[in-house]
N, C-alpha and C positions, 0 to 999 in steps of 0.2 A: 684548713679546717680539721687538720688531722689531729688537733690536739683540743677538744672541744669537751668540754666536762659534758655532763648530764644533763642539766639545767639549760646550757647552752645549745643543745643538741635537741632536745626538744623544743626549746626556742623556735631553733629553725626549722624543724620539721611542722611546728604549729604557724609557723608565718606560711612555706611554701604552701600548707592544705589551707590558710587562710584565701590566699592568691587564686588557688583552683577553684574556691568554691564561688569565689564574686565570676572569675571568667563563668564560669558552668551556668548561675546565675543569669547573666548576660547572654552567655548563647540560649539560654532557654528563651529569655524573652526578644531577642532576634526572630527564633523559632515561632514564637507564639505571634510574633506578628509580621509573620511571612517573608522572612529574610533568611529564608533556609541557608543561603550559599553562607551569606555572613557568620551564622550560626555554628557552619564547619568549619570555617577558617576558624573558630575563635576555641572551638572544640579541639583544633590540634593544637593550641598552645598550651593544654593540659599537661600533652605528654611530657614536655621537659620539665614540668611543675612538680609532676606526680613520683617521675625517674629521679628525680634528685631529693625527694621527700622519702621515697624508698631506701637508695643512697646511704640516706642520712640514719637510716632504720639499722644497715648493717648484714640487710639481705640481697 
């Protein structure tokens, strides 16, 4: 991915924060309907979502 235009690069940064926000989504409504545990399992598959969407930022 090291040679990724502009276009392509936001690409992927708009897919991975796509990705985050259906999980986020879903853990919300685990949460809302009392499936707390589920909820944080689904909440830490953020962090590789969010790391590699930063990544891709260049910070």
């Amino acid at each position: 991915m090291a040679n990724l235009n502009i276009t392509e690069g936001l690409r992927e940064i708009a897919t991975r924060l796509t990705d985050a926000a259906a999980i986020a989504k879903a853990a919300v409504t685990c949460a809302e309907s009392g499936s707390e545990r589920e909820a944080v399992r689904l909440s830490l598959d953020l962090d590789e979502l969010l790391s590699e969407a930063e990544t891709l930022t260049g910070r």
